[in-house]
N, C-alpha and C positions, 0 to 999 in steps of 0.2 A: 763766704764765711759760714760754714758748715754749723758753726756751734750756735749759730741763728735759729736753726733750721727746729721746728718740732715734729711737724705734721706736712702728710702731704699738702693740706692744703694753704700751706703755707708760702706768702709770694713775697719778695722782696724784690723791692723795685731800684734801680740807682737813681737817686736825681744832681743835679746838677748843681749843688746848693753848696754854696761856703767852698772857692777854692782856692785863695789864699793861705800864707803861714800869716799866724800873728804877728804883731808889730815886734820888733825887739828893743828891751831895754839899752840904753848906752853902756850899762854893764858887762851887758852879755857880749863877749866877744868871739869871733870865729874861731875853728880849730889853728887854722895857720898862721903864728902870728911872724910879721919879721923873719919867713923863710922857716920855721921851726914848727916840726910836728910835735904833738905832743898826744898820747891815746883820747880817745872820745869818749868822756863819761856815759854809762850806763845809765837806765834807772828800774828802782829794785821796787816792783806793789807789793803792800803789804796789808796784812788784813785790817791794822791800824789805822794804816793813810784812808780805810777804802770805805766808803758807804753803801758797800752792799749788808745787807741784812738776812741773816739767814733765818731768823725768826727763834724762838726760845729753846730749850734746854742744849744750849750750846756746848761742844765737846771736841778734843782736839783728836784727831788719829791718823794712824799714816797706812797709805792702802795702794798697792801698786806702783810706787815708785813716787804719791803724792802725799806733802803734807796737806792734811785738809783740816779745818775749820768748818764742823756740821754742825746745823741747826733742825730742827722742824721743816724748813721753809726752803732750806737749800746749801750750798755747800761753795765754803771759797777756797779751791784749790791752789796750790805750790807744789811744782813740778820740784823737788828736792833736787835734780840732776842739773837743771839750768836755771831756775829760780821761775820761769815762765808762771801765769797766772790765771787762772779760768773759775770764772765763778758764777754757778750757775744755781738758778731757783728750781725747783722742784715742779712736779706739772699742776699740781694744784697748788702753787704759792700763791698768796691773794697778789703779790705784787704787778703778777703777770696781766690783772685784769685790771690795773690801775691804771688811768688816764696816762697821758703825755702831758710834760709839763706845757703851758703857753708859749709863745715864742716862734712855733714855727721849726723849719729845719735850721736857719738860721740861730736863733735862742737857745737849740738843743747843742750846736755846735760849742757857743761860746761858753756854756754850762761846764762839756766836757773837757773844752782847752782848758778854762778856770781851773778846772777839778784836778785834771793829771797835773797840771802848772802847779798847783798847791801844793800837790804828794810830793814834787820832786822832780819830775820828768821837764829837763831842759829846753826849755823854749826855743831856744836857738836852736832846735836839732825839728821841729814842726817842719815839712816840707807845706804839705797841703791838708787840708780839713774837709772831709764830705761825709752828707746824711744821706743815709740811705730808710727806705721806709718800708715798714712790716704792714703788709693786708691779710688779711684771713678770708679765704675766698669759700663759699659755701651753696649747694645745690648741686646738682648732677648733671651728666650730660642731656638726658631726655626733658628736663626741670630749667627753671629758671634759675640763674645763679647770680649772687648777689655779694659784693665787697664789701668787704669791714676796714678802715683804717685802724691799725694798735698801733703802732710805735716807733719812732726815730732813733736809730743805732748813727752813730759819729764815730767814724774811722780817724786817725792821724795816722798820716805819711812823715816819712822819716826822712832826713839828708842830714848830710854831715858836712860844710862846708861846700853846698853847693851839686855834692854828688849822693843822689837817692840811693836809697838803703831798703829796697824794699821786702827784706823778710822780715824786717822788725815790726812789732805790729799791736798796736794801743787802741784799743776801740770799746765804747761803753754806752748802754741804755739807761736813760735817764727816767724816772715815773715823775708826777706831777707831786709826789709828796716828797719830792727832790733825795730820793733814795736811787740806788743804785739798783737795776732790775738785774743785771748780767752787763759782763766785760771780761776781757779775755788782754794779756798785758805781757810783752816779751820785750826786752828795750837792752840788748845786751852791752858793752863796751868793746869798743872797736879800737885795735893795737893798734900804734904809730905807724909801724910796719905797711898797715894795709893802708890806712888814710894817703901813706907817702908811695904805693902803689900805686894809689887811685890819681894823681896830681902826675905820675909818669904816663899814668894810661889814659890822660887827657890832652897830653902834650903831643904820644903818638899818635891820637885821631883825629889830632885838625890835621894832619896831613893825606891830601886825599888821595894820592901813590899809597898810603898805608890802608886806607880805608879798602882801596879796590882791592888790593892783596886780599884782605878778610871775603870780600864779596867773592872772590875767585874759587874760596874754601866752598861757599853752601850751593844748595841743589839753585838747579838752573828753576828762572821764576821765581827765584824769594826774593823779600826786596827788605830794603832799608827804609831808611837810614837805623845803625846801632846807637847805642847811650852808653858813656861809661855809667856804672852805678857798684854799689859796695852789696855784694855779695856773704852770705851766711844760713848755717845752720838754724836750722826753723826751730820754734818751741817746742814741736814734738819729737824732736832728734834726741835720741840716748847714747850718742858716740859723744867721743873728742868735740869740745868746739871746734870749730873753722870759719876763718873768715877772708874774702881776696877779693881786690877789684876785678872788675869783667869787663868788657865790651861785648854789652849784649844785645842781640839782633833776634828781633820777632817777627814769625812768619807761619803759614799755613802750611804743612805738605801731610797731603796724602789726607784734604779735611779734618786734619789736626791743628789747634797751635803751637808752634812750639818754639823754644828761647834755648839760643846756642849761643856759650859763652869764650870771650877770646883775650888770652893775656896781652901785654905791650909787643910783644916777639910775633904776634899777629897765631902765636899755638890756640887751637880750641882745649878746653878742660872741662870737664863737670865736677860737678859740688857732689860731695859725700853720699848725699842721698840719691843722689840720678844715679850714681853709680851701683847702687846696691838694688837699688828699685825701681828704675824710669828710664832705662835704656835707650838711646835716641838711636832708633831703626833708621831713618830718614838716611838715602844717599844720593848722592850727584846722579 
């Protein structure tokens, strides 16, 4: 998560905390119901839903293709092309130097499930939930260096009936005066079309004649096992949406990682963006 990052001396560590989806209402029901697709709701941040605070003489203006929402303290962005959402404090916001709430990575977790659950953002579509934690590392190499704990960032993972959706992407830091430091929010809707892509391209991969066909395609030494999962255009994409199921296989070559994606017909494709800017060199 790049938009974490400030300083070099900045460490974010993953931990292993919180990796379940939350419970689901009896409500809430799956996308498929009785054989019937039906499109996957989106959900749209707004500066309204959001308790980030940018701090006083607040003003509305549009700069680079974003509407922004500036204060003093910081700025909550709307990508005007995809509705995407980035909102970030300033380097001297006092926010930045304010505690973490109590709780824990866990307590930070259920904060932010609560919090997007309240905006809007569908429960039933939570795949998994994990904290990740900010240290400030300080001293030099000749020197003694010394860590600081600042802060718990909570990611949610996305699925849609079972199949992860991992370009969509909700994640936010909580302070102790239960304001919002920074979060960054893309949650787009996903057509029938693909969802009923995704249910064809789960049906061809329990067969494993179809499986090794794909394994046949990649360089010798990569290994499996693929996932289906739902495929799309990232928040920072200024083209056409696009969105398609994949069967995607992750693997090393050449001390790269790298993720080759394969429709039901067992053809490889790339997404939009590989293609314009991520060229997969990698050959048998």
């Amino acid at each position: 998560m790049n938009a974490i990052s400030r300083s070099a001396c900045l460490i974010v560590v993953v931990t292993g905390c919180g990796g379940g989806a939350p419970d689901e209402s009896p409500s809430q029901s799956n996308v498929v119901q009785r054989g019937v697709l039906s499109e996957a709701p989106g959900y749209q941040h707004t500066f309204a839903a959001s308790r980030f605070k940018p701090g006083g003489s607040v003003h509305e203006k549009q700069e680079l293709g974003f509407v922004k929402t500036a204060g003093e303290q910081g700025v909550f962005a709307t990508f005007a092309h995809n509705g995407a959402v980035l909102a970030t404090p300033n380097s001297d916001a006092p926010s930045l130097a304010a505690p973490p709430p109590a709780g824990g990575p866990e307590g930070h977790n259920t904060r932010v499930v609560g919090y997007f659950v309240a905006a809007g953002l569908p429960k039933n579509q939570i795949d998994a939930v994990g904290a990740s934690s900010e240290h400030f590392l300080s001293g030099g190499p000749e020197g003694g260096r010394a860590e600081r704990f600042v802060a718990w960032y909570t990611v949610l993972r996305r699925q849609i009936s079972g199949t992860p959706v991992p370009d969509s992407v909700a994640w936010a830091r909580f302070s102790a005066d239960d304001d919002v430091v920074a979060e960054t929010v893309y949650w787009p809707p996903i057509p029938a079309a693909v969802l009923q892509e995704a249910e064809s391209l789960k049906a061809a991969a329990s067969a494993p004649a179809w499986v090794q066909t794909v394994a046949d395609k990649l360089p010798k030494g990569a290994t499996g096992p693929g996932k289906v999962v739902i495929r799309h255009t990232s928040f920072a994409h200024r083209g056409t949406f696009w969105a398609r199921a994949a069967y995607d296989v992750n693997y090393k070559s050449g001390g790269f990682a790298t993720t080759r994606h394969f429709d039901s017909a067992g053809n490889e494709f790339k997404t939009p963006e590989e293609q314009q800017t991520y060229p997969d060199a990698s050959t048998k």
